[in-house]
Residue frames relative to the residue before (quaternion, step in Angstrom):
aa qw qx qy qz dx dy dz
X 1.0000 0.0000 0.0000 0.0000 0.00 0.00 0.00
X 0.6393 0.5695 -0.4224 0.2976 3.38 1.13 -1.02
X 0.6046 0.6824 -0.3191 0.2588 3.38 1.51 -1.44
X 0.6306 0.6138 -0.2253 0.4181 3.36 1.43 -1.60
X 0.6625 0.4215 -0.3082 0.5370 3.18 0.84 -0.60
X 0.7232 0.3945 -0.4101 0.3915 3.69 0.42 -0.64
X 0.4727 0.7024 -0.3287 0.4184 3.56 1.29 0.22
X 0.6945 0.5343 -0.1032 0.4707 2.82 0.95 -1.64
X 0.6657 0.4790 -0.2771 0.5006 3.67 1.57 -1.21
X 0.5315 0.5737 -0.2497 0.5710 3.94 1.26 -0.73
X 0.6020 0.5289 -0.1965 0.5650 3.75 0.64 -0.68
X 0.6612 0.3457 -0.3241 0.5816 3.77 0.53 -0.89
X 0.5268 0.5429 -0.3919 0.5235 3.68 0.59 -1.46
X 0.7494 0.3014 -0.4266 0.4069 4.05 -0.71 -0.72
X 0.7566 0.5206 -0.3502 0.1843 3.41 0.50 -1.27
X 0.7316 0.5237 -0.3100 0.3071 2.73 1.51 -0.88
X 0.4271 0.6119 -0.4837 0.4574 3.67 1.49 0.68
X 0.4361 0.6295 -0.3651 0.5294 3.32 1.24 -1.15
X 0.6756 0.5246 -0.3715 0.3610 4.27 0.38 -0.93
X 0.7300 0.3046 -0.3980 0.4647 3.44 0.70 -1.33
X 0.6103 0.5924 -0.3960 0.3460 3.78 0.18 0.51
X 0.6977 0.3410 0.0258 0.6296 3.06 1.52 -0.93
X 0.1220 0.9364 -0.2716 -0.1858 3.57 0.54 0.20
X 0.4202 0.6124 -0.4151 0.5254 3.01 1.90 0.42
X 0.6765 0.1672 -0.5586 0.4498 3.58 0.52 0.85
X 0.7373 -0.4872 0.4174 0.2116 3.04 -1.49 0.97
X 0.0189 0.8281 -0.5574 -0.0554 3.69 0.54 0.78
X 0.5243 0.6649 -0.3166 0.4275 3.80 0.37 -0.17
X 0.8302 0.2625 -0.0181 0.4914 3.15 0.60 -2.04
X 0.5746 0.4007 -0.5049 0.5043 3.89 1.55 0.54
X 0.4308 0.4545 -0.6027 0.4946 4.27 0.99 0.65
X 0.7679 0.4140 -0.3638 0.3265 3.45 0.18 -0.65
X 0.5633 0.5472 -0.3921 0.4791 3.77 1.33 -0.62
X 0.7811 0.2981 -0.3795 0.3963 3.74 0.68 -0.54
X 0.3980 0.7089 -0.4408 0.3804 3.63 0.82 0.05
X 0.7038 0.4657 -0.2063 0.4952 3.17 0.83 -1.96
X 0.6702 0.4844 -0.4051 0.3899 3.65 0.92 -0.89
X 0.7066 0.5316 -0.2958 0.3615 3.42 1.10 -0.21
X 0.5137 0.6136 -0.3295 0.5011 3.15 1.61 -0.66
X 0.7229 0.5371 -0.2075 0.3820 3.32 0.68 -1.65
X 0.8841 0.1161 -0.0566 0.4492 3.23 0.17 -1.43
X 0.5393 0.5217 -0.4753 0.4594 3.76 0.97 -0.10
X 0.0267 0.8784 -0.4375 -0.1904 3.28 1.38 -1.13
X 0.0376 0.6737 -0.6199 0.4006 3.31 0.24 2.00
X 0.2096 -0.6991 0.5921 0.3418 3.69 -0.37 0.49
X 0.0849 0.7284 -0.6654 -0.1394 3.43 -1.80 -0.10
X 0.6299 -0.6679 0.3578 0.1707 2.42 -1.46 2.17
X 0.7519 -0.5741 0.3196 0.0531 2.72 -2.09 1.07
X 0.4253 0.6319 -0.2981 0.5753 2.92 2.23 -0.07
X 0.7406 0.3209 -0.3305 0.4892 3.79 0.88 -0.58
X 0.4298 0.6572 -0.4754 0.3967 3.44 0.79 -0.37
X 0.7778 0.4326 -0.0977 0.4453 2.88 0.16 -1.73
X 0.6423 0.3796 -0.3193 0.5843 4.25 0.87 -0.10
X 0.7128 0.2254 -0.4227 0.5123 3.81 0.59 -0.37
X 0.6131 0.5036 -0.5105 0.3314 3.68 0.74 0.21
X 0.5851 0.6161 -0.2315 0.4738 3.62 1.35 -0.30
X 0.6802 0.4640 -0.2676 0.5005 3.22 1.30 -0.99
X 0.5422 0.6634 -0.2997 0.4196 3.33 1.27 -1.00
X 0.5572 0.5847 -0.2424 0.5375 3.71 1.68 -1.23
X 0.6231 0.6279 -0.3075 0.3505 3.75 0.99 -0.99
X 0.5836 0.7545 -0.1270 0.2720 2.91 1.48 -1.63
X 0.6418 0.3629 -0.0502 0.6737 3.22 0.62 -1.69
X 0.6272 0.6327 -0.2675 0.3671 4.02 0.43 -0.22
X 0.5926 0.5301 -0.0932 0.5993 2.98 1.57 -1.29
X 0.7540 0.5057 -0.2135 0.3608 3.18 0.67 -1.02
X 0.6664 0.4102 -0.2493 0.5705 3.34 1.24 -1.28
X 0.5642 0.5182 -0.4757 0.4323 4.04 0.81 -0.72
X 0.7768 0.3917 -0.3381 0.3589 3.31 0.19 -1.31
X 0.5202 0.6925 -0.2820 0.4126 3.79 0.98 -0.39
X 0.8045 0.2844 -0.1879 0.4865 2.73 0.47 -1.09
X 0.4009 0.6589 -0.4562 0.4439 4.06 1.14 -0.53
X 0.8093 0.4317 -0.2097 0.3387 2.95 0.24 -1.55
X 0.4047 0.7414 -0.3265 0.4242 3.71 1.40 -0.75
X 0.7912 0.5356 0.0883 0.2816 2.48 0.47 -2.06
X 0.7281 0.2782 -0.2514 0.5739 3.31 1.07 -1.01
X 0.7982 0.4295 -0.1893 0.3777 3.58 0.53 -0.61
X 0.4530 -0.7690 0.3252 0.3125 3.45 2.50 1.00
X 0.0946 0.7017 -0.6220 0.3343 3.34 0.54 1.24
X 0.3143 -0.7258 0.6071 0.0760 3.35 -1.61 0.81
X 0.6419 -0.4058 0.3490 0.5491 3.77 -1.18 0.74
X 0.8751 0.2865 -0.2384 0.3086 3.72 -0.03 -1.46
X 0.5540 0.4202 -0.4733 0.5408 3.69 1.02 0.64
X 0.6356 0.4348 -0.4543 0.4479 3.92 0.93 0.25
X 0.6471 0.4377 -0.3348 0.5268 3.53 1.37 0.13
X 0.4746 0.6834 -0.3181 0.4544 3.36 1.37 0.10
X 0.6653 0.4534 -0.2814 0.5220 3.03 1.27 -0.99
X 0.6839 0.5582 -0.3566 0.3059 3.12 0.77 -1.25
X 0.6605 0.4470 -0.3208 0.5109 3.61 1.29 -1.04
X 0.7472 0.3675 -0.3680 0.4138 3.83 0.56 -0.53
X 0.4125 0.4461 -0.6107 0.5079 3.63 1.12 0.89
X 0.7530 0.2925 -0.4603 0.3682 3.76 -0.41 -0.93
X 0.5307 0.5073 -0.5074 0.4512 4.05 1.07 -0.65
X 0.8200 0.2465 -0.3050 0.4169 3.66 -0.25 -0.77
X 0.3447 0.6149 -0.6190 0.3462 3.24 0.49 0.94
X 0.7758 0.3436 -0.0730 0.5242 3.59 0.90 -1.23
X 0.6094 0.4787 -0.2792 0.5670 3.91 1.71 -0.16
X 0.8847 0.1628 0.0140 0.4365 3.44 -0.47 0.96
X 0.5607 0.7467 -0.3505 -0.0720 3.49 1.29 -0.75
X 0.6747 -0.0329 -0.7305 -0.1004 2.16 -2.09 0.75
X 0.6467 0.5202 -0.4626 0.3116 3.76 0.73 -0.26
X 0.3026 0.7053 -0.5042 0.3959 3.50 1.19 0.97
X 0.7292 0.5010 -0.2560 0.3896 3.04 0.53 -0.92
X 0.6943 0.4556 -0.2082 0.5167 3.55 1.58 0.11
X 0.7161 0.4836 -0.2146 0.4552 2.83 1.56 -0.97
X 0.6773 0.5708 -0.2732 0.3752 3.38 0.91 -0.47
X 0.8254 0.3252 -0.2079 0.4120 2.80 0.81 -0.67
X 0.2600 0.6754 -0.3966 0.5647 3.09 1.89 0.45
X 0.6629 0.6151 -0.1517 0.3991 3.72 0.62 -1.03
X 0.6067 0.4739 -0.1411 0.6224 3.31 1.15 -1.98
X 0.7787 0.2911 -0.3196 0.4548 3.62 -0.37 -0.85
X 0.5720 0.5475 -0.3979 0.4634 3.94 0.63 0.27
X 0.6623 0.5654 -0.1885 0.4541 3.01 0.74 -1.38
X 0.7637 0.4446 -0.1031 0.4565 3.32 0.40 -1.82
X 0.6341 0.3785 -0.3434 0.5803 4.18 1.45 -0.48
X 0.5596 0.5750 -0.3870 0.4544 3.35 0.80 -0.32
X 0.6247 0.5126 -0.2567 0.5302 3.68 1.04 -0.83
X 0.7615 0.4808 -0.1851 0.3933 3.41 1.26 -0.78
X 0.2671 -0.7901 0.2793 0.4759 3.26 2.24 0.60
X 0.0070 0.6465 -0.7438 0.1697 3.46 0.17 1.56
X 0.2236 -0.7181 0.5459 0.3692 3.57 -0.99 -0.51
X 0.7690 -0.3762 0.1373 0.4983 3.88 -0.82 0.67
X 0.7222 0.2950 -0.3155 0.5402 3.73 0.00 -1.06
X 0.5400 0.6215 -0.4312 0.3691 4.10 0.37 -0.19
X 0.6740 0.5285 -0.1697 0.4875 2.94 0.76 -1.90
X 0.5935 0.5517 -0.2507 0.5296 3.80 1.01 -1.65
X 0.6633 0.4375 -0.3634 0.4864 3.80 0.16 -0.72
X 0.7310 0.3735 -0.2504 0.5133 3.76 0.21 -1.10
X 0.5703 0.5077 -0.4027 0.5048 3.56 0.48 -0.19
X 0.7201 0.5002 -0.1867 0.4432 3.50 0.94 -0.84
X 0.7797 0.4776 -0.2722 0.2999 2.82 1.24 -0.92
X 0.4908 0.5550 -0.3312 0.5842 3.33 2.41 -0.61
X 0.6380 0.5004 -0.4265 0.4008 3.57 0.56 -0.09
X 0.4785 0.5782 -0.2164 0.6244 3.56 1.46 -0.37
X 0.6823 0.4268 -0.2995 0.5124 4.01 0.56 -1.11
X 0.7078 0.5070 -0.3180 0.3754 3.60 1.05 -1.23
X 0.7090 0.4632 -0.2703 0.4578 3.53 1.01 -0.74
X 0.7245 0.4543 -0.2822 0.4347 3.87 0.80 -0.22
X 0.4811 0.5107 -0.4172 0.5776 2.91 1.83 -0.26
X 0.7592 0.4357 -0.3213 0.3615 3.48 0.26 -0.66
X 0.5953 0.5926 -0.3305 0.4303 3.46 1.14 -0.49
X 0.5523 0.6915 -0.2044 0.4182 3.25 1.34 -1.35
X 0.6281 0.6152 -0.1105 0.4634 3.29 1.22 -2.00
X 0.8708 0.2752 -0.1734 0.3685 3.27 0.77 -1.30
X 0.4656 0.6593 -0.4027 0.4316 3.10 1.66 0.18
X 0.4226 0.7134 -0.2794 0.4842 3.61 1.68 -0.72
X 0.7095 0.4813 -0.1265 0.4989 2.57 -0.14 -2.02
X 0.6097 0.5326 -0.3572 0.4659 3.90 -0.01 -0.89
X 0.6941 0.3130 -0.3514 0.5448 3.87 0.37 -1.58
X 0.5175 0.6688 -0.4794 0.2346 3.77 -0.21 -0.53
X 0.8410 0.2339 -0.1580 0.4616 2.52 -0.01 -1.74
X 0.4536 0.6366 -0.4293 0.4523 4.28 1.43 -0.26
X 0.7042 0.4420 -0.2981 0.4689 3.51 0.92 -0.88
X 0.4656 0.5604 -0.3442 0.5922 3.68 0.90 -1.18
X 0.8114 0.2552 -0.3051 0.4283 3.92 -0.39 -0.83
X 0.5061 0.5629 -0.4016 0.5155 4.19 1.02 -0.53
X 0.6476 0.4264 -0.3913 0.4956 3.92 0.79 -0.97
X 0.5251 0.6538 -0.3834 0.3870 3.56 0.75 -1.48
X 0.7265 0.5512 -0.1245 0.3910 3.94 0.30 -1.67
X 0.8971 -0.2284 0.0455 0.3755 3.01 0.04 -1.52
X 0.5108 0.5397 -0.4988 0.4462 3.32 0.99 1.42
């Protein structure tokens, strides 16, 4: 039983890389499902020192994302309704094109939508670039996170 479960806990741990690609799965909240499955049902305690670091890192997470978002916004004079562009032409190009949907579309939206905002072409083309730039460092950022977690989670596992 222990194996099945340690499958099942290794399995969450991939998917949740499988998230920063996909962002409609919850890449964050499958590190925390396999932990708990270990806490719970391996029932191994872990110490209050990791808790407390994957609950911070977890804080990093969603941090990274909005910092690196917005920078990018920001430096390359992006408007509110081409930073929600992106946001909708990520969950659209999940299901358009995948996987180079998820780049392309919203590459597209945030043109489109700065262009509407009487950007002029190479303006509009920069900011489009520049959320397409925010999406990938956010994610890189994410998975560098994601990456200590689940390294720390396995360091408790060992030698506590």
């Amino acid at each position: 039983m222990e194996t099945i479960l340690w499958i099942i806990i290794i399995a969450c741990f991939i998917i949740s890389f499988v998230g920063l690609i996909y962002p409609i799965i919850p890449a964050v909240l499958m590190i925390w499902i396999g932990v708990a499955l270990y806490h719970f049902f391996i029932l191994s305690e872990i110490t209050w020192w990791t808790w407390s670091t994957l609950i911070v890192l977890t804080i990093f997470i969603f941090a990274a994302d909005y910092a690196a978002s917005m920078y990018f916004v920001k430096k390359y004079g992006g408007s509110k309704w081409g930073s929600r562009a992106a946001a909708v032409g990520i969950i659209a190009g999940i299901f358009v094109f995948p996987p180079f949907g998820i780049l392309l579309v919203p590459f597209a939206l945030v043109l489109l939508i700065e262009l509407t905002q009487g950007n002029d072409f190479s303006q509009s083309l920069k900011i489009a670039f520049g959320t397409l730039l925010a999406f990938l460092s956010s994610t890189f950022a994410k998975g560098l996170i994601q990456l200590l977690m689940i390294l720390l989670f396995f360091v408790n596992v060992w030698f506590f």
